[in-house]
C-alpha positions as CSV (number, residue, x, y, z in Angstrom):
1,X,81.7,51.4,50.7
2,X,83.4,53.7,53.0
3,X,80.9,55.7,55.7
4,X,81.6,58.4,57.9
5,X,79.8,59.7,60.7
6,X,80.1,62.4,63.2
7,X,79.4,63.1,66.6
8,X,79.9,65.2,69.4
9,X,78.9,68.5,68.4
10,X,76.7,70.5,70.5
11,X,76.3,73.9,71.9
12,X,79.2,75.6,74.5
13,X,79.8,79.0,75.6
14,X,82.6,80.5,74.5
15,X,86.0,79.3,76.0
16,X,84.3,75.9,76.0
17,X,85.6,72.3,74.9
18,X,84.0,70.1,73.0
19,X,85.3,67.0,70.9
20,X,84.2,65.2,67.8
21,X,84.5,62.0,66.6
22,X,84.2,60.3,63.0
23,X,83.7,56.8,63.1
24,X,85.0,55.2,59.8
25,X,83.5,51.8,58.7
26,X,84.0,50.0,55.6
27,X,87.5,50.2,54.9
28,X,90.8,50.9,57.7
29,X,91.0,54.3,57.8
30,X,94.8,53.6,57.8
31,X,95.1,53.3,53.8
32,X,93.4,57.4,53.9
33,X,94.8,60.5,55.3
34,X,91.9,62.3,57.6
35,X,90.8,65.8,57.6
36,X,88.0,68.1,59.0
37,X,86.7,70.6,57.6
38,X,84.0,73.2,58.8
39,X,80.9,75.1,57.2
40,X,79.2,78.6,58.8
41,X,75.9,79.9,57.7
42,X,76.8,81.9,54.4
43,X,79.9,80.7,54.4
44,X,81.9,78.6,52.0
45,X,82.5,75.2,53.3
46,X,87.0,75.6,54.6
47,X,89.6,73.3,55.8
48,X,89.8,72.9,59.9
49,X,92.7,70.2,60.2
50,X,94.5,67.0,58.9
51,X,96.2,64.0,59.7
52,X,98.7,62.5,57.4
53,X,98.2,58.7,56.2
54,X,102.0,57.5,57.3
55,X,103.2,59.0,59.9
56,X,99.8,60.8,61.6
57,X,101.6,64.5,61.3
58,X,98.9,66.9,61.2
59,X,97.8,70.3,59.9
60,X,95.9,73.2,61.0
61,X,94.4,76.1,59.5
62,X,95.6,79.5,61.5
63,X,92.6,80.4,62.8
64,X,92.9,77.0,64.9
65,X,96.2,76.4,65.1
66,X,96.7,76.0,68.9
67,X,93.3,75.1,69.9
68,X,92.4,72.5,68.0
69,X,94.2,69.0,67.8
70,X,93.2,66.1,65.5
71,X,93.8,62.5,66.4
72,X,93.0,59.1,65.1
73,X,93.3,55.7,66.8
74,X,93.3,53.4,64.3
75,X,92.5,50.5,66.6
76,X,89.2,51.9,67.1
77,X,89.2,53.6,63.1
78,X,88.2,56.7,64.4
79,X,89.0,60.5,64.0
80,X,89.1,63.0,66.8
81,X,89.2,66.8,66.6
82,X,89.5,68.2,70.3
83,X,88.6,71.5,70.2
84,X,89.3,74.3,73.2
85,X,89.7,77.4,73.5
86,X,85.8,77.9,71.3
87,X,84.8,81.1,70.0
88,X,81.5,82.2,68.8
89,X,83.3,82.4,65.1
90,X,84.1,78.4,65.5
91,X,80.0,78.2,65.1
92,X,79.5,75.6,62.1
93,X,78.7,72.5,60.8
94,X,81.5,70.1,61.3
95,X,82.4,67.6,59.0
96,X,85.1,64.9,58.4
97,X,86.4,63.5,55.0
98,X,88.7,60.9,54.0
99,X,91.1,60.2,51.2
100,X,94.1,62.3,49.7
101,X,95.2,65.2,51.5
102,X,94.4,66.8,47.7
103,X,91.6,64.8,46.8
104,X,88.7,63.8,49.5
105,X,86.7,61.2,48.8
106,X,84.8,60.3,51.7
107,X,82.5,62.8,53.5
108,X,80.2,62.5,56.8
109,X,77.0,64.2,57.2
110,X,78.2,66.7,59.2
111,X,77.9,68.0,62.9
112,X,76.6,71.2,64.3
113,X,78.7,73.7,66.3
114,X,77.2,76.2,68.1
115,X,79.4,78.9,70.4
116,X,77.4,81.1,72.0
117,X,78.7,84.2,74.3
Protein backbone atom coordinates (compact mmCIF):
# COMPACT_ATOMS: atom_id res chain seq x y z
CA UNK A 1 0.00 0.00 0.00
CA UNK A 2 1.35 3.20 -1.06
CA UNK A 3 1.43 6.18 1.88
CA UNK A 4 2.01 9.63 1.57
CA UNK A 5 2.72 12.16 4.10
CA UNK A 6 3.53 15.73 4.35
CA UNK A 7 5.43 18.11 6.08
CA UNK A 8 6.81 21.38 6.35
CA UNK A 9 3.91 23.60 6.36
CA UNK A 10 3.70 26.32 8.77
CA UNK A 11 2.90 29.90 9.15
CA UNK A 12 5.24 32.86 7.17
CA UNK A 13 4.60 36.32 6.45
CA UNK A 14 4.17 37.20 3.22
CA UNK A 15 7.35 37.11 0.91
CA UNK A 16 8.39 34.14 3.05
CA UNK A 17 9.82 30.56 2.06
CA UNK A 18 8.82 27.64 3.13
CA UNK A 19 9.23 24.02 1.73
CA UNK A 20 7.32 20.78 1.87
CA UNK A 21 8.13 17.41 1.67
CA UNK A 22 6.03 14.14 0.89
CA UNK A 23 7.70 11.16 1.91
CA UNK A 24 6.50 8.14 -0.25
CA UNK A 25 6.68 4.52 1.26
CA UNK A 26 5.39 1.50 -0.06
CA UNK A 27 6.25 1.50 -3.53
CA UNK A 28 9.42 3.71 -5.58
CA UNK A 29 7.78 6.67 -6.31
CA UNK A 30 9.75 6.36 -9.62
CA UNK A 31 6.92 3.99 -11.34
CA UNK A 32 4.31 7.43 -10.44
CA UNK A 33 4.44 10.90 -11.77
CA UNK A 34 4.10 13.43 -8.50
CA UNK A 35 1.87 16.35 -8.13
CA UNK A 36 0.71 18.87 -5.41
CA UNK A 37 -2.14 20.24 -5.21
CA UNK A 38 -3.60 22.95 -2.79
CA UNK A 39 -7.03 23.52 -0.85
CA UNK A 40 -8.27 27.26 0.67
CA UNK A 41 -11.10 27.63 3.04
CA UNK A 42 -14.29 27.65 0.68
CA UNK A 43 -12.40 26.80 -2.01
CA UNK A 44 -12.35 23.85 -4.27
CA UNK A 45 -9.47 21.69 -3.77
CA UNK A 46 -6.81 22.98 -7.49
CA UNK A 47 -3.66 21.80 -8.98
CA UNK A 48 -0.23 23.56 -7.56
CA UNK A 49 2.50 21.58 -9.60
CA UNK A 50 3.83 18.25 -11.20
CA UNK A 51 6.64 16.18 -11.99
CA UNK A 52 6.57 13.91 -14.82
CA UNK A 53 7.41 10.00 -14.17
CA UNK A 54 10.38 9.72 -17.04
CA UNK A 55 12.11 12.49 -17.37
CA UNK A 56 11.15 14.66 -13.95
CA UNK A 57 9.85 17.79 -16.32
CA UNK A 58 7.46 19.67 -14.28
CA UNK A 59 4.29 21.83 -14.39
CA UNK A 60 2.96 24.74 -12.78
CA UNK A 61 -0.23 26.36 -12.37
CA UNK A 62 0.11 30.32 -13.32
CA UNK A 63 -0.60 31.58 -10.30
CA UNK A 64 2.87 29.88 -9.18
CA UNK A 65 4.68 29.60 -12.03
CA UNK A 66 7.96 31.30 -10.99
CA UNK A 67 7.81 30.81 -7.30
CA UNK A 68 7.25 27.60 -6.81
CA UNK A 69 9.57 24.56 -7.91
CA UNK A 70 8.80 20.87 -7.40
CA UNK A 71 11.51 18.35 -6.94
CA UNK A 72 11.89 14.73 -6.16
CA UNK A 73 15.02 12.68 -5.15
CA UNK A 74 14.17 9.42 -5.77
CA UNK A 75 17.06 8.12 -3.66
CA UNK A 76 15.40 9.39 -0.72
CA UNK A 77 11.52 8.73 -2.53
CA UNK A 78 10.52 12.03 -1.63
CA UNK A 79 8.68 15.03 -3.19
CA UNK A 80 9.63 18.64 -2.58
CA UNK A 81 7.62 21.83 -3.42
CA UNK A 82 9.95 24.95 -2.55
CA UNK A 83 7.83 27.62 -2.34
CA UNK A 84 9.06 31.65 -2.33
CA UNK A 85 7.88 34.47 -3.02
CA UNK A 86 4.34 33.54 -0.40
CA UNK A 87 1.42 35.49 -0.52
CA UNK A 88 -1.45 35.59 1.76
CA UNK A 89 -3.63 33.98 -1.29
CA UNK A 90 -1.06 30.81 -1.16
CA UNK A 91 -2.88 30.23 2.42
CA UNK A 92 -4.12 26.44 2.17
CA UNK A 93 -3.93 23.01 2.98
CA UNK A 94 -1.23 21.43 0.94
CA UNK A 95 -1.36 18.18 -0.31
CA UNK A 96 0.63 15.68 -2.44
CA UNK A 97 -0.72 12.86 -4.74
CA UNK A 98 0.75 10.19 -6.78
CA UNK A 99 -0.08 8.25 -9.88
CA UNK A 100 -1.02 9.44 -13.49
CA UNK A 101 -0.63 12.98 -14.39
CA UNK A 102 -4.64 12.29 -15.36
CA UNK A 103 -5.49 9.96 -12.82
CA UNK A 104 -4.15 10.35 -8.94
CA UNK A 105 -4.24 7.65 -7.01
CA UNK A 106 -2.37 8.22 -3.95
CA UNK A 107 -3.15 11.14 -1.63
CA UNK A 108 -1.44 12.56 1.77
CA UNK A 109 -3.25 14.02 4.55
CA UNK A 110 -2.48 17.19 3.76
CA UNK A 111 -0.39 20.29 5.21
CA UNK A 112 -1.45 23.68 6.37
CA UNK A 113 -0.32 26.89 4.85
CA UNK A 114 -0.81 29.85 6.49
CA UNK A 115 0.59 33.52 4.90
CA UNK A 116 -0.14 36.11 6.93
CA UNK A 117 0.60 40.02 6.07
Amino acid sequence: QVQLVESGGGRVQTGGSLRLSCAVSGRTFSTYAGGWFRQAPGKEREFVASIRRIGGSTNYADSVKGRFTMSRDTAKNTLYLQMNSLKTEDTAVYYCAGGGLQNWMYWGQGTQVTVSS
